[in-house]
VOBA-1610 file (N, C-alpha, C; in pm, whole numbers, padded with zeros to 5 digits, always signed):
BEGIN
Unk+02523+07539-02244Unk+02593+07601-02133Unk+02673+07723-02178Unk+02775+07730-02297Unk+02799+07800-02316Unk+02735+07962-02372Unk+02631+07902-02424Unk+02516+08063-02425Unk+02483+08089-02333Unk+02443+08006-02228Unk+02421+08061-02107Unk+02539+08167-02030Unk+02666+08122-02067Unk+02771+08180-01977Unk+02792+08334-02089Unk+02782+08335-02222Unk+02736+08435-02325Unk+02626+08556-02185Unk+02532+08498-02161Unk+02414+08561-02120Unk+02476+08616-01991Unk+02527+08568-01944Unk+02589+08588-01761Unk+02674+08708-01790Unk+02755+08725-01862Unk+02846+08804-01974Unk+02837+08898-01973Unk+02725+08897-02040Unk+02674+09035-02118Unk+02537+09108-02015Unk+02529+09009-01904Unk+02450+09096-01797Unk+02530+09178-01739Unk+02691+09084-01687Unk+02744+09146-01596Unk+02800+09356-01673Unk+02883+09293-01789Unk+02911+09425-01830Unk+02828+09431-01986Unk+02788+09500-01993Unk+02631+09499-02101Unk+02749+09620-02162Unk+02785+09748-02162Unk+02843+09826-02238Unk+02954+09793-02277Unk+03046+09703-02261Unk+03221+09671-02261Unk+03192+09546-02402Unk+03111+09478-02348Unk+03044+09399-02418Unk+02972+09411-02571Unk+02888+09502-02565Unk+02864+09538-02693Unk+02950+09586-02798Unk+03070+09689-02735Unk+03136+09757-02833Unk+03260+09648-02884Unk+03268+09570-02795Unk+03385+09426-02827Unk+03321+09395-02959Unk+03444+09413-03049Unk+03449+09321-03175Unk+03495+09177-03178Unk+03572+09189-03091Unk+03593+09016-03078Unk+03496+08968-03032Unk+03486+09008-02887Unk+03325+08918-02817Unk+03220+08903-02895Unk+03199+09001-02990Unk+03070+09001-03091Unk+03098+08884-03178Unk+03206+08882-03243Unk+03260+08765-03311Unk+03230+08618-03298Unk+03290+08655-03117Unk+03290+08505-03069Unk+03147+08446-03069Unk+03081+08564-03014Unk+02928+08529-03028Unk+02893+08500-03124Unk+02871+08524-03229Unk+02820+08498-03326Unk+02904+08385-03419Unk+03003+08355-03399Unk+03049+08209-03453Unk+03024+08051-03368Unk+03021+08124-03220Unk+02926+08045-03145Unk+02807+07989-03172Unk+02723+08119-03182Unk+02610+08051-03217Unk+02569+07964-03315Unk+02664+07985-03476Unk+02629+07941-03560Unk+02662+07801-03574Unk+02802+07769-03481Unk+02830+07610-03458Unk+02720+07570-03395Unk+02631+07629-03272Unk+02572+07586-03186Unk+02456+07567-03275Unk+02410+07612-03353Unk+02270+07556-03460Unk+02309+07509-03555Unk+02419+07479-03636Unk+02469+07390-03703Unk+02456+07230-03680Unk+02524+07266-03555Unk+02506+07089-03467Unk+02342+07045-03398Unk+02296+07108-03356Unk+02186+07095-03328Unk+02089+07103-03458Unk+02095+07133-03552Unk+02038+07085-03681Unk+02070+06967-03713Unk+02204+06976-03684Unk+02240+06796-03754Unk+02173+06682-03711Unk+02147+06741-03562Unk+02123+06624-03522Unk+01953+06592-03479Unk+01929+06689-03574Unk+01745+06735-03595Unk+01676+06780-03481Unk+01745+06885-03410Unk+01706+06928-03257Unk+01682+07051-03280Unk+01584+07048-03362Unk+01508+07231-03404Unk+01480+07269-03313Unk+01433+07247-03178Unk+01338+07360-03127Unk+01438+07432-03021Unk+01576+07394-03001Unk+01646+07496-02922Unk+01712+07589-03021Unk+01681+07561-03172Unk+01734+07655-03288Unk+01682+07773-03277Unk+01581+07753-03271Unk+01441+07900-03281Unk+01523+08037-03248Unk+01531+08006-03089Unk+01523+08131-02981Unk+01678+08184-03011Unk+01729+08082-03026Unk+01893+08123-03071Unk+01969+08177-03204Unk+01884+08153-03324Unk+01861+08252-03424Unk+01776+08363-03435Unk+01685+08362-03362Unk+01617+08524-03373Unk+01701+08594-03290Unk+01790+08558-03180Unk+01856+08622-03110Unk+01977+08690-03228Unk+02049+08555-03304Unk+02145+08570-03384Unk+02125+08685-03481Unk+02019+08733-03537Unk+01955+08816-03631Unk+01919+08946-03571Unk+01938+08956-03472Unk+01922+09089-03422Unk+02117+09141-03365Unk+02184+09050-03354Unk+02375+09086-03314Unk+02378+09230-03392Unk+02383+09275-03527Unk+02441+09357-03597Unk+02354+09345-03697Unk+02407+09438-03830Unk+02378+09449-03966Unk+02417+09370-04019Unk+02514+09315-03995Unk+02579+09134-04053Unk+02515+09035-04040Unk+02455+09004-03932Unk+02395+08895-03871Unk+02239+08909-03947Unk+02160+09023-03905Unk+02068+09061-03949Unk+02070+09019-04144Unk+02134+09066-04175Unk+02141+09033-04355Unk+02198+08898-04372Unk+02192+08802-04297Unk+02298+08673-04285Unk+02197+08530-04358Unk+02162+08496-04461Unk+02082+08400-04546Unk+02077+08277-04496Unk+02197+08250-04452Unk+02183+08155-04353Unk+02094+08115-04199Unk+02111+08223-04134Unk+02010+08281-04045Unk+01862+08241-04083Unk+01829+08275-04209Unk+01660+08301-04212Unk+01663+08135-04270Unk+01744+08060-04313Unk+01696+07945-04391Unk+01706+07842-04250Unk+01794+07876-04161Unk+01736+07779-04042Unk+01682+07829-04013Unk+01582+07952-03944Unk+01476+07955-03914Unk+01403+07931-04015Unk+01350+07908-04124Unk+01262+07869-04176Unk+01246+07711-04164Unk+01351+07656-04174Unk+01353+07521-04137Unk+01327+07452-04024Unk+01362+07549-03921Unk+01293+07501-03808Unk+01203+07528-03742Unk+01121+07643-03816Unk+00959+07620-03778Unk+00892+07598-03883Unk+00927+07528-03996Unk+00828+07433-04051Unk+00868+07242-04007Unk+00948+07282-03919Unk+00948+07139-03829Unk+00868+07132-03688Unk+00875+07264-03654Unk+00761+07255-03567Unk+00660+07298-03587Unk+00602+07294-03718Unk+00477+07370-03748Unk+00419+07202-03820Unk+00497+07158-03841Unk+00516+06936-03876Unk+00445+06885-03744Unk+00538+06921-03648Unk+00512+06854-03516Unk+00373+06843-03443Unk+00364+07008-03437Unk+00272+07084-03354Unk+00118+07028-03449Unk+00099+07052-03576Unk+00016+06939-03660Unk-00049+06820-03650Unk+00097+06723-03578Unk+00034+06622-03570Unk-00018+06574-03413Unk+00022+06688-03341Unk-00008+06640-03163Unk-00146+06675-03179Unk-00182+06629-03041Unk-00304+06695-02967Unk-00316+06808-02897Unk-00441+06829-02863Unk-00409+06967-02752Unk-00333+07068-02803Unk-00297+07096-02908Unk-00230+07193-02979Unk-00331+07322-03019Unk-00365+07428-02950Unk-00433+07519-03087Unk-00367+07544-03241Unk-00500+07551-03300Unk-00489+07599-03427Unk-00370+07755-03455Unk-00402+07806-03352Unk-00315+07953-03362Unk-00198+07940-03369Unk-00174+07811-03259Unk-00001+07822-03233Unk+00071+07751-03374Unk-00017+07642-03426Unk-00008+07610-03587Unk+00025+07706-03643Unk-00077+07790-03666Unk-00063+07902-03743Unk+00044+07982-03770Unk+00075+08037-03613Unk+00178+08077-03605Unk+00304+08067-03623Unk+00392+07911-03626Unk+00455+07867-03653Unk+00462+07874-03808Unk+00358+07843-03872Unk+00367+07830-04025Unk+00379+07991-04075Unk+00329+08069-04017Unk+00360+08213-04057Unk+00487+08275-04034Unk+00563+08191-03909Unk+00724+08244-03874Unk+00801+08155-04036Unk+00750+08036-04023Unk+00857+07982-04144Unk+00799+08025-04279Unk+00670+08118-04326Unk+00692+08179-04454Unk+00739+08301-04444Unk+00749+08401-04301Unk+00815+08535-04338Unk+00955+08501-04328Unk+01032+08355-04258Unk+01181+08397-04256Unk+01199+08313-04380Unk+01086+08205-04455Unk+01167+08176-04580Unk+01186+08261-04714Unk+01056+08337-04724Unk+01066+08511-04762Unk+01190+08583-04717Unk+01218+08562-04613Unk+01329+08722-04597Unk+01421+08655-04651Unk+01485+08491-04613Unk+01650+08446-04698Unk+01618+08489-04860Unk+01525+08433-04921Unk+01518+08445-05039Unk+01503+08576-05125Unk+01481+08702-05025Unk+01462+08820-05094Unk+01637+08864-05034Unk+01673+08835-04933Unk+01847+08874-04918Unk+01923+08789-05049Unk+01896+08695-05103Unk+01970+08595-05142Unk+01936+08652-05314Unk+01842+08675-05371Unk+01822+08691-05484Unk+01772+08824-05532Unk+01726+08893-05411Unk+01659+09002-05454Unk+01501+08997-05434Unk+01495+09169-05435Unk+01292+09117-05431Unk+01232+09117-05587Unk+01277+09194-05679Unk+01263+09195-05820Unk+01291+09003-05878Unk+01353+08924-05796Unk+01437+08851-05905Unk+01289+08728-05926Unk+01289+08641-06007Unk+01221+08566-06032Unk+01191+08437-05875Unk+01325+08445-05850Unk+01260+08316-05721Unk+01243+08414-05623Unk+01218+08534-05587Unk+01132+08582-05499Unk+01009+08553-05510Unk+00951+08617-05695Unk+00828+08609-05724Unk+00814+08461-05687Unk+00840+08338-05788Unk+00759+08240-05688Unk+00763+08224-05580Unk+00874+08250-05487Unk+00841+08161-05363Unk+00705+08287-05301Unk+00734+08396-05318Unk+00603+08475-05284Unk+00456+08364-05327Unk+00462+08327-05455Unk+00371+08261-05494Unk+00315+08136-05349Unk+00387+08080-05401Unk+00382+07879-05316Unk+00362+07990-05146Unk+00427+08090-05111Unk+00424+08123-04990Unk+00223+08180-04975Unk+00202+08266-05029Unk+00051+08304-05047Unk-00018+08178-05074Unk-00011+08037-05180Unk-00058+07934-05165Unk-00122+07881-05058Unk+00033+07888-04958Unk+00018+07810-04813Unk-00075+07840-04725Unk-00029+08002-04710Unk-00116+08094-04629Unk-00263+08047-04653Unk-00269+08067-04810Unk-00418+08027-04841Unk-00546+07905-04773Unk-00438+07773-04747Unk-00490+07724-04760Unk-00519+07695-04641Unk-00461+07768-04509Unk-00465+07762-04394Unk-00598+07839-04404Unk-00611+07945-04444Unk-00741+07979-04444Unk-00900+07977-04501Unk-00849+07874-04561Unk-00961+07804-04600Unk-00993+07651-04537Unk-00910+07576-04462Unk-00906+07492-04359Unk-00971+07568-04249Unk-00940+07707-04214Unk-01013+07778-04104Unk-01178+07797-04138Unk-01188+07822-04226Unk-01329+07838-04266Unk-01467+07731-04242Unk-01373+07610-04269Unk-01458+07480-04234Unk-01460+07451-04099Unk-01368+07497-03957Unk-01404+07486-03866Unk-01519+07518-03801
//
């Protein structure tokens, strides 16, 4: 409810709004309780839409390591999920598993660097994955 009333907000005055440093604030400490708790309590899929939102606030938010490691976490929970249902395409699989190796890539290249050694592997295990999705595609 309260992102929602965030959203009502920032329709009504969209310019007063943006340049607020507090409101930006509030927003964004908002949100981060608001996917904090909803992680806790393993409720990934209202995480998604509310961190890609979070990652676009500023240059802060955007460079924020925290940011990319729940999204990575929570679409390789729904890339878990979506796996084991039915009626699921392969794409939307896909897709999911491709959102959680570019945002577990981006924490880890903010967090260590792109030169540093755990970039290079997780680049590694990340091309692995990819791999093997496409070679599971092949046998279809």
């Amino acid at each position: 409810k309260a992102i929602n009333f965030i959203d009502a907000i920032e329709e009504v005055n969209r310019e007063y709004v943006s340049k607020n440093a507090m409101f930006k604030n509030f927003k964004i400490h908002l949100y981060q309780v608001y996917v904090s708790t909803q992680h806790d309590i393993h409720n990934y899929r209202p995480c998604v839409p509310i961190l890609e939102r979070y990652i676009t606030i500023d240059n802060r938010t955007k460079d924020d390591v925290w940011a990319y490691k729940y999204l990575s976490s929570a679409y390789g929970y729904l890339e878990n999920v979506l796996s084991k249902s039915r009626g699921v395409s392969e794409d939307d699989i896909i897709h999911h598993k491709q959102k959680k190796n570019e945002y577990l890539l981006t924490a880890v290249k903010i967090e260590y660097g792109v030169r540093s050694p755990e970039y290079k592997h997780m680049k590694e295990v990340v091309e692995r994955d990819e791999m093997k999705t496409e070679r599971l595609n092949d046998y279809q």
